[in-house]
C-alpha positions in Angstrom: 34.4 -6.5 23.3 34.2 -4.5 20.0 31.1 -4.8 18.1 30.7 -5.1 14.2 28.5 -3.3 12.2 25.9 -5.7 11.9 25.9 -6.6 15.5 25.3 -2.8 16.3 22.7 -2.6 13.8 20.6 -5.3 14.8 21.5 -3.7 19.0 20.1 -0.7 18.0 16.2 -1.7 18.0 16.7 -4.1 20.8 17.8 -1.0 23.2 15.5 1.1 21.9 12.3 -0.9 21.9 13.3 -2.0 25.1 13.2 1.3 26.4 10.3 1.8 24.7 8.5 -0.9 26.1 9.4 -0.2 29.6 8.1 3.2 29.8 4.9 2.5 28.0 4.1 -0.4 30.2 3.6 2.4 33.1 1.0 3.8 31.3 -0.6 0.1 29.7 -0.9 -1.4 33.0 -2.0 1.8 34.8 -4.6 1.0 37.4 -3.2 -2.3 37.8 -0.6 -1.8 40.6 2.8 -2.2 40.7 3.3 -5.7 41.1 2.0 -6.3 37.9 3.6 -4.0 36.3 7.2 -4.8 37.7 6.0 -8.3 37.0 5.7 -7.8 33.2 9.2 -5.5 33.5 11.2 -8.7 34.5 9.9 -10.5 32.4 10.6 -8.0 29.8 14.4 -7.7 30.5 14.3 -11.4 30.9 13.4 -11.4 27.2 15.3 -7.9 26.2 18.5 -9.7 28.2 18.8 -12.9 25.7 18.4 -11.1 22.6 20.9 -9.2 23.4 23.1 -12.5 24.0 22.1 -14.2 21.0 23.4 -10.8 18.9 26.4 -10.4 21.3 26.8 -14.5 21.2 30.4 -15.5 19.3 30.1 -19.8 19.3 27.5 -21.9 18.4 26.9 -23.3 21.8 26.3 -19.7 23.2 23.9 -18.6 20.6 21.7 -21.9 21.2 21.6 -21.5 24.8 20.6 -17.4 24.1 18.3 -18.4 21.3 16.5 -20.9 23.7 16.5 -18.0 26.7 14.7 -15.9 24.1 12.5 -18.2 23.1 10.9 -19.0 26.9 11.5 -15.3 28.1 9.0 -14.1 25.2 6.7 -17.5 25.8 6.5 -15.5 29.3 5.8 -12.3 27.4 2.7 -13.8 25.8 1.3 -15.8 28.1 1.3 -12.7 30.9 -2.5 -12.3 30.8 -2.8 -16.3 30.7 -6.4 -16.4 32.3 -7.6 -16.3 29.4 -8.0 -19.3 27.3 -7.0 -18.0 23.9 -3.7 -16.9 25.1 -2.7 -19.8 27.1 -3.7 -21.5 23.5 -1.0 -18.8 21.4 1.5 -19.4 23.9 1.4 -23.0 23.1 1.8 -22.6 19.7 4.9 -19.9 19.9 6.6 -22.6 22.3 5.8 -25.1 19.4 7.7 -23.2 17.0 10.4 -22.0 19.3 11.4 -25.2 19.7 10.9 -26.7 16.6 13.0 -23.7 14.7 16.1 -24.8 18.0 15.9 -28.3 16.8 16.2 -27.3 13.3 19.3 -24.8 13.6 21.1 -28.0 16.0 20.6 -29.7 13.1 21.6 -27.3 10.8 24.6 -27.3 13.2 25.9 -30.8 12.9 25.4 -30.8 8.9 27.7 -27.3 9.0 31.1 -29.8 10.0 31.3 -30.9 6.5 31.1 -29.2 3.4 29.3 -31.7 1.5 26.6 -31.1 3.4 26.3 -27.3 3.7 23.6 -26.4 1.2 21.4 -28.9 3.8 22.4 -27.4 6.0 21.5 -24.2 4.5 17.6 -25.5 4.1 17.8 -26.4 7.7 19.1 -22.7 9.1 16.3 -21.6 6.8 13.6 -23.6 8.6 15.0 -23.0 11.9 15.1 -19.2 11.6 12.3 -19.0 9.2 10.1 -20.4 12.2 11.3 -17.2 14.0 11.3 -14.5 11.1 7.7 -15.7 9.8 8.8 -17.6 6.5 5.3 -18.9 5.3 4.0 -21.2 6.1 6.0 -21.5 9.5 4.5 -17.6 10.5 1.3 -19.3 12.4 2.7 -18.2 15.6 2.6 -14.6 15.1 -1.2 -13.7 14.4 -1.6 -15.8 17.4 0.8 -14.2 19.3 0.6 -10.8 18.9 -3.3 -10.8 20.0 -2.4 -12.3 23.2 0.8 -10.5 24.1 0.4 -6.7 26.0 0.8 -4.6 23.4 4.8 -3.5 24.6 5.6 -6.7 24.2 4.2 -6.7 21.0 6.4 -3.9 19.9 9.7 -5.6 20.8 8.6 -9.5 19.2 7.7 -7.8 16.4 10.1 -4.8 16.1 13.3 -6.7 17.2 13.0 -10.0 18.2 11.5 -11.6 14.9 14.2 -9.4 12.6 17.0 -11.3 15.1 16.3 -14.1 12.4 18.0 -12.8 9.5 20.7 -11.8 12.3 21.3 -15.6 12.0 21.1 -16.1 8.4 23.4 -13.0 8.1 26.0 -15.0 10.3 25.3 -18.1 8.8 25.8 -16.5 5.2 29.0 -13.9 5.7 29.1 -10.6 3.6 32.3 -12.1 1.9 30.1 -15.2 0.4 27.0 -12.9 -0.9 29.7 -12.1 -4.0 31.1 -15.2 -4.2 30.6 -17.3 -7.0 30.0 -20.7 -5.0 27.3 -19.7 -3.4 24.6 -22.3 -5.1 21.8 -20.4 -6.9 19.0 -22.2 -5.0 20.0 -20.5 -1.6 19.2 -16.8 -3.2 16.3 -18.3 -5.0 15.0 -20.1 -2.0 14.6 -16.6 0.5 13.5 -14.9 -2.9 10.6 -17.4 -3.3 10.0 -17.2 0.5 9.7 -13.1 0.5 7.8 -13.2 -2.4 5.0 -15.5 -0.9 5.1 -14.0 2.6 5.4 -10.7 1.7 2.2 -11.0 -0.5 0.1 -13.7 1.1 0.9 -11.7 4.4 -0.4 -8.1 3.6 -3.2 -10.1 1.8 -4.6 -11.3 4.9 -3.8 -7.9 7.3 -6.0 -6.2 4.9 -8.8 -8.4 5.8 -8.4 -8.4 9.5 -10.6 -6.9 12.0 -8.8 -7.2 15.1 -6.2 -4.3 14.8 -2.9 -6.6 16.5 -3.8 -9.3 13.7 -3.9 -7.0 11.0 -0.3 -5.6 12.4 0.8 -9.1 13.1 0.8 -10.2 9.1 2.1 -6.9 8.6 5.1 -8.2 10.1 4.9 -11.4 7.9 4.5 -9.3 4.9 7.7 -6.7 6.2 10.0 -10.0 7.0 9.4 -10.9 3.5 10.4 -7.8 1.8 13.7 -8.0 3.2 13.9 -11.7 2.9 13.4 -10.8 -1.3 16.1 -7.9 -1.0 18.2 -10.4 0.5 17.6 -13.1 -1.8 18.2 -10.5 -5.0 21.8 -10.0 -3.3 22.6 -13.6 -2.9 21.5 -14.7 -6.7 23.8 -11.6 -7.8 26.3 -12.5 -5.4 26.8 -15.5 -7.4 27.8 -14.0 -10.5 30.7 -11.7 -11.1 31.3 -9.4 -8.9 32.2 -6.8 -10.4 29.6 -6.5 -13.0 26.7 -7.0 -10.5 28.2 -5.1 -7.4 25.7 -2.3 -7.7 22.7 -5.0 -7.4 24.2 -6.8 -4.3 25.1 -3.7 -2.5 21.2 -1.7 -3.1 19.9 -5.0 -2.2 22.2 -5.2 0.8 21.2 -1.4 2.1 18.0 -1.7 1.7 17.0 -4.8 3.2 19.0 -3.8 6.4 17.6 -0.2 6.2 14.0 -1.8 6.2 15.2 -3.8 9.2 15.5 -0.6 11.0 12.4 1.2 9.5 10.4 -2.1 10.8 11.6 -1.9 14.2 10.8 1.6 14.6 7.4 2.2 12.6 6.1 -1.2 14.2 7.5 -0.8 17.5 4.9 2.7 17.4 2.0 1.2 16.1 2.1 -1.4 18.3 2.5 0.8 21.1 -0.7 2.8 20.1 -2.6 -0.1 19.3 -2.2 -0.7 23.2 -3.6 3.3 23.5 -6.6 2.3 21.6 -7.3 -1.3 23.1 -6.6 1.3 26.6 -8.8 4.0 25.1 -11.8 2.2 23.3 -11.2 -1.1 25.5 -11.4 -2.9 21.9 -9.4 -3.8 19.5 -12.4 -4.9 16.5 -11.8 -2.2 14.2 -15.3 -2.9 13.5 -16.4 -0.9 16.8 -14.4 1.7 16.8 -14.9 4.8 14.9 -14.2 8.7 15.3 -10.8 8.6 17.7 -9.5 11.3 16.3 -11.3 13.3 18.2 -11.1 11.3 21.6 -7.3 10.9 21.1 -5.7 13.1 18.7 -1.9 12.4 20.0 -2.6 8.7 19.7 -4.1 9.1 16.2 -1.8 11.6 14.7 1.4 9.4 15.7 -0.3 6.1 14.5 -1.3 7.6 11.4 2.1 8.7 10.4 3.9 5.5 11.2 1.2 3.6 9.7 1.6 5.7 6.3 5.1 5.3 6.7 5.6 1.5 6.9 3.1 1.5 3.7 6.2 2.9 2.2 4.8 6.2 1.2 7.3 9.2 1.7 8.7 11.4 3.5 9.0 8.4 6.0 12.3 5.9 6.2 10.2 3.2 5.0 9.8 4.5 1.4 13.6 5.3 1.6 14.4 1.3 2.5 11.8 -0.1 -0.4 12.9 2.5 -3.1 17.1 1.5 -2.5 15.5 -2.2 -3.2 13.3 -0.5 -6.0 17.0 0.5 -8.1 18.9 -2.5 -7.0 15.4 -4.5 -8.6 15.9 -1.7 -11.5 19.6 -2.8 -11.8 19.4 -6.3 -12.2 16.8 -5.9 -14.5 18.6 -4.1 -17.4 22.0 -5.8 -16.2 21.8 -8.1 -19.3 21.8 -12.1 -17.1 18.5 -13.6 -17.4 18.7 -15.0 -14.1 19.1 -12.0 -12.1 16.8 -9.7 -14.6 14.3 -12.5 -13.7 14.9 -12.2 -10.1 14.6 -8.6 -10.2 11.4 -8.4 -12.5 10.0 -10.7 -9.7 11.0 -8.2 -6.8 10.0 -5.5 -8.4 6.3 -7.2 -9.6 5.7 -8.4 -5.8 7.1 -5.5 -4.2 4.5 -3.1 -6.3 1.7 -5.4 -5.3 2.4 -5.6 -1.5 3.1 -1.6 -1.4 -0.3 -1.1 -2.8 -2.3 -3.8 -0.5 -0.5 -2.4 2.2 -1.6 1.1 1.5 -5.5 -0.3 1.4 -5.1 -2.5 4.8 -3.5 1.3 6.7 -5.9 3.4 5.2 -8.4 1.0 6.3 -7.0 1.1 9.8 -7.1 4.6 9.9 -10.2 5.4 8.8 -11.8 2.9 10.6 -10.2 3.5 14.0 -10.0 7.2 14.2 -11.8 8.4 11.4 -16.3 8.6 11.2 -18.7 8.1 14.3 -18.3 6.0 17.4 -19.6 3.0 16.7 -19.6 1.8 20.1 -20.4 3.3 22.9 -16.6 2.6 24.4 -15.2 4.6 21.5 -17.5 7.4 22.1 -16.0 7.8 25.7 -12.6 6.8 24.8 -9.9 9.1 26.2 -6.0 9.6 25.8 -3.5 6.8 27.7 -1.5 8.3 29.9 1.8 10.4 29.0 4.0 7.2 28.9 2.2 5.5 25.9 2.0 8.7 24.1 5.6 9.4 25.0 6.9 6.0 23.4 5.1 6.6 20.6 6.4 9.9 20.2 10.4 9.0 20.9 9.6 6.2 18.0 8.5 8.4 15.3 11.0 11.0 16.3 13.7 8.6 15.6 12.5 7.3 12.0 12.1 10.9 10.8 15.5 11.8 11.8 17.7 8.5 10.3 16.6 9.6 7.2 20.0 10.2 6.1 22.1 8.6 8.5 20.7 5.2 8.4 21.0 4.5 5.0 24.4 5.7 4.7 25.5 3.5 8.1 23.6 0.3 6.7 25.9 0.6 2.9 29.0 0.2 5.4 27.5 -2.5 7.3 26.9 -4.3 4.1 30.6 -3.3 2.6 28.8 -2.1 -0.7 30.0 -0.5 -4.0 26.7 1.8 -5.2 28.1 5.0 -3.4 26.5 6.8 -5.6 23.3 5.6 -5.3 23.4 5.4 -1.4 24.2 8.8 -1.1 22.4 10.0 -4.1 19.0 8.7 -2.1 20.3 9.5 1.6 20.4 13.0 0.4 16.9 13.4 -1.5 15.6 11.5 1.6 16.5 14.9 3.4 15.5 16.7 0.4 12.2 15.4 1.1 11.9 15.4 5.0 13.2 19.1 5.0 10.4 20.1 2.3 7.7 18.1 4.3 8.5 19.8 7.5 8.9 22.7 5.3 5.3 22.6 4.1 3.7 21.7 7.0 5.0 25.0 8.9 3.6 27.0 6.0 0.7 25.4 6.3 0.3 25.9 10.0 1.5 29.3 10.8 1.8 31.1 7.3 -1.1 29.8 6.2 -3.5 28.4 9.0 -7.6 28.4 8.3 -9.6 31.0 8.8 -12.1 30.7 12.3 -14.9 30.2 10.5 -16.1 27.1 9.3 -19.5 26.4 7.9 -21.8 23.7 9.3 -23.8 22.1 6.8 -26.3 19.1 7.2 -25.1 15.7 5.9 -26.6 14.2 2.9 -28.6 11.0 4.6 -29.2 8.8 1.6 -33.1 9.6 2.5 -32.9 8.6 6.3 -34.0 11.2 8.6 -31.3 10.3 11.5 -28.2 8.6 10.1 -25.8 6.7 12.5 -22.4 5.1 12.5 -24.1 1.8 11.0 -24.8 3.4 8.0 -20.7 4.3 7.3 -18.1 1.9 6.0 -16.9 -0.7 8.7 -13.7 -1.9 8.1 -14.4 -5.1 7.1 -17.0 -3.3 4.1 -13.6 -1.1 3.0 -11.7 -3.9 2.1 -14.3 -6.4 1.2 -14.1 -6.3 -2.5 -10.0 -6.4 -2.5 -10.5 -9.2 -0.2 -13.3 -10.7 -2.6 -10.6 -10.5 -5.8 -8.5 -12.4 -3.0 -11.1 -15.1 -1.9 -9.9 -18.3 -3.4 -6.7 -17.7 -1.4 -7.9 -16.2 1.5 -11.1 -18.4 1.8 -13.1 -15.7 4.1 -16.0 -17.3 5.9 -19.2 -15.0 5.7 -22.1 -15.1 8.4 -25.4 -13.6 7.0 -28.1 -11.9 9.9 -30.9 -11.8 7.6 -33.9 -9.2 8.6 -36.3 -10.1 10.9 -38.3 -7.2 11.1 -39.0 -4.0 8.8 -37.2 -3.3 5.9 -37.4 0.0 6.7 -34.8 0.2 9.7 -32.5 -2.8 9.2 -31.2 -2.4 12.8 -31.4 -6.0 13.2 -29.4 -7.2 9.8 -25.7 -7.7 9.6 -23.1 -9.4 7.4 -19.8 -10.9 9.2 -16.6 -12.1 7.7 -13.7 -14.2 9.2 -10.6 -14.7 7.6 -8.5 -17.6 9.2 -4.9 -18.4 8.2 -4.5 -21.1 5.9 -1.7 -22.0 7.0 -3.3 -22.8 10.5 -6.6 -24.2 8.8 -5.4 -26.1 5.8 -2.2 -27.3 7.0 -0.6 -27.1 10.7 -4.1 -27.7 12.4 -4.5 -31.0 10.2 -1.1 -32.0 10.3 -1.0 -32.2 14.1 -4.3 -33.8 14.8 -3.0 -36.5 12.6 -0.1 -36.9 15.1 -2.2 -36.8 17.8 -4.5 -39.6 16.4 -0.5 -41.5 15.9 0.1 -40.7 19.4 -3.3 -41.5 20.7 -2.6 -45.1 19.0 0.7 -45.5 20.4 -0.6 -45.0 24.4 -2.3 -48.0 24.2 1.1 -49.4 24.5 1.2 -47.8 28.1 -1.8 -50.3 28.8 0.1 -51.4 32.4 0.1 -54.8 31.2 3.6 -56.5 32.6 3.7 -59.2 29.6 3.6 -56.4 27.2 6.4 -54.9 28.6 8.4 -58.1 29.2 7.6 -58.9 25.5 8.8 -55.4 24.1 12.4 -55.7 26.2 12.7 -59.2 24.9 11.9 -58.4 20.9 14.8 -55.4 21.8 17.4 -57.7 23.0 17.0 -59.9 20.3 16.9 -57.0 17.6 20.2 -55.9 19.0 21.9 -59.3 19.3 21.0 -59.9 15.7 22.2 -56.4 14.9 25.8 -56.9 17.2 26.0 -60.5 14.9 25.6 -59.3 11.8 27.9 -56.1 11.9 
């Protein structure tokens, strides 16, 4: 069976997070025996196995019954370590939405057959795979998720499973209909809107996590929405003339399935070494951590790099994939249509934003994981994973440094575009600036290294004799006032520990914040406590009484007599 472009590129990080995954679970469940980890392994291809159908998948029956298999095989994924209450919780609420967004794309099914019905039907697909992609406000699962998974299976949800969304909207939505003009406006409007909001409200609350998997885990939201915009941008230019607006559609096109790519690797690697570091400093409150760098330089170094690249700063693929939507936003803007200059202003305004929040919530992970003083005494004795983790890790990065070029050229022919120019135009200064990188960073190391000397100098203690770690920014204080500017949509929660003793050495004062999703708080968590009260109702009707029963079969019988005599 021959495979299209777009099945191969949305193959590719299914293999290679697989592989990932499998040879850093050696070294995440090291000391646990073998059973467990050939335990997690099945389960793994069990899960690796069904995304690969639902890509592979040519009916509608087929990619159900693989969508399903994916859905339970990863419900398996995240409850592995189900002991503990708070993942047997998250794995109730992924099942929840795995089921709801299979109920949603049957529907969207049955309302494909007419053609009267397709924009519904469009809504529906857009619910059903929304629920798997992260579309606010159906992302509730993943912060939830994430936590509780083992960190490789993390790296393939995140990196290739969730993507596998836009897979469907992709089939659902052909190449040849994202320039046609009856393509109704609302469907490019409707994943613009969605990208917009998920792509901001989701790097809004990563950068005011503590836990390092949650902060990753709206990453992801805040990633699925970028492409969902790019995507969006195409369709609403799809719909006008095709000729006029080709170089729009086609940017768009690249660079939201180049950012596909650039997701799967960069997250698939942080993922990974957020594993190293929950292995390493047996937490994963970025709170307690402090000074890894030293304790595990391979660890650090790789996260670093992949967390600066998925910011979208350069030399890295992901400020490649933004800056192709960057031009096609560019495009559309001067291309004369106020509809499409408003859709790219709007791009362009959101995707500014979210690149410089999500250069705050990194830097924030950086410097408060591996940057400083221990701040526990588990991150003062952390120590390197074993090779496996660091070897993942390593194949990852390797691999989004070296697409560079490739990648975006491969993705424009997935996508059938017209901007050759353009594409090629960026694939080559994305060598350009890879080569100098590497270029400079070989100077720097061989032609240039630091002399042997350094000088040791006492730190400045703001008038203490003996500063510690408590006296440094925790991450929560680094991102406090963004989050602050943020509050009356984040709605943090703030604990004061006010002093007890003297003022002199506030050991015993402290200042917590929790940021919940409001999504979960203000909407989901309501919303289903209402049915349960319905519900709770409804079981008094299972009382055991037998004249209750007789009564509701005979008030039936009549209701469909009178029904049968009427029609």
């Amino acid at each position: 069976m021959s495979l299209d472009p777009i099945q191969t590129l949305f193959l590719v990080p299914v293999a290679v997070l697989g592989v990932a995954a499998f040879t850093s679970a050696f070294g995440y469940f090291s000391g646990e025996g073998v059973r467990t980890v050939s335990r997690f392994q099945f389960r793994l291809a069990l899960t690796i196995a069904s995304m690969a159908g639902v890509v592979l998948s040519r009916g509608k029956l087929q990619f159900l019954l693989a969508w399903e298999a994916m859905g339970l095989a990863s419900a398996a994924l995240v409850a592995f370590e189900a002991h503990e209450r708070h993942v047997r919780n998250a794995t109730w609420t992924y099942l929840l939405a795995c089921h709801a967004g299979a109920s949603a794309l049957m529907v969207a099914g049955v309302l494909m057959e007419s053609e009267s019905t397709m924009l519904a039907a469009f809504f529906a697909a857009v619910v059903g795979f929304g629920l798997k992609i992260g579309f606010p406000p159906f992302h509730v699962w993943l912060p939830e998720a994430h936590p509780a998974a083992p960190s490789p299976a993390s790296a393939v949800m995140s990196g290739a499973m969730i993507p596998l969304g836009f897979y469907g909207l992709l089939r659902f939505i052909p190449f040849t209909a994202w320039s046609a003009t009856d393509v109704p406006p609302s469907c490019g409007w409707t994943l613009l809107a969605l990208g917009a909001v998920g792509a901001l409200g989701g790097i809004m609350f990563a950068m005011a996590q503590s836990n390092l998997k949650r902060l990753l885990a709206f990453s992801s939201v805040e990633n699925m929405g970028v492409i969902s915009m790019a995507l969006g941008l195409a369709l609403v230019s799809g719909g006008k003339d095709a000729y006029a607006f080709g170089d729009v559609r086609s940017l768009a096109l690249t660079g939201a399935l180049l950012h596909i790519l650039n997701h799967a690797f960069l997250k698939g690697a942080l993922f990974i070494g957020a594993g190293a570091v929950l292995r390493g400093a047996k937490t994963l409150d970025q709170d307690k951590m402090g000074g890894l760098m030293r304790r595990m330089p391979l660890t650090g170094s790789l996260f670093t790099i992949n967390a600066l690249g998925l910011a979208g700063l350069p030399p890295l693929n992901g400020f490649l994939g933004e800056l192709l939507i960057y031009v096609g936003a560019f495009y559309a803007l001067k291309s004369g249509d106020g509809a499409i200059a408003l859709a790219g202003f709007t791009v362009i305004a959101a995707l500014s934003l979210t690149g410089a929040l999500a250069a705050l919530a990194y830097c924030k992970a950086i410097g408060a994981v591996f940057l400083g003083e221990p701040r526990s005494e588990d991150a003062a004795n952390a120590a390197e994973p074993p090779r496996s983790m660091f070897a993942a890790q390593l194949g990852l990065t390797v691999l989004s440094v070296a697409m560079v070029p490739f990648c975006i050229i491969a993705a424009h022919r997935a996508t059938q575009g017209d901007a050759d120019g353009v594409i090629i135009t960026a694939a080559a200064a994305g060598t350009a600036t890879v080569a100098l990188t590497l270029a400079l960073l070989f100077a720097r190391r061989f032609i240039a290294p630091r002399g042997s000397s350094k000088p040791v100098l006492p730190t400045w203690d703001c008038g203490y004799a003996e500063p510690t770690a408590r006296m440094a920014y925790t991450a929560t204080a680094f991102t406090q006032p963004a989050a602050d500017f943020f509050r009356n949509l984040l709605r943090p929660r703030r604990h004061v520990i006010a002093f007890k003793g003297n003022p002199s050495a506030p050991t015993d004062a402290a200042i917590a914040v929790e940021t919940d999703d409001v999504a979960l708080t203000g909407l989901w968590r309501p919303f289903f406590t209402a049915v349960a009260r319905v519900f709770q109702r409804a079981h008094l009707l299972q009382g055991g009484s037998l004249h209750l029963y007789i009564l509701i079969i005979l008030v039936s019988v009549v209701a469909l007599l009178v029904a049968a005599f009427v029609k």
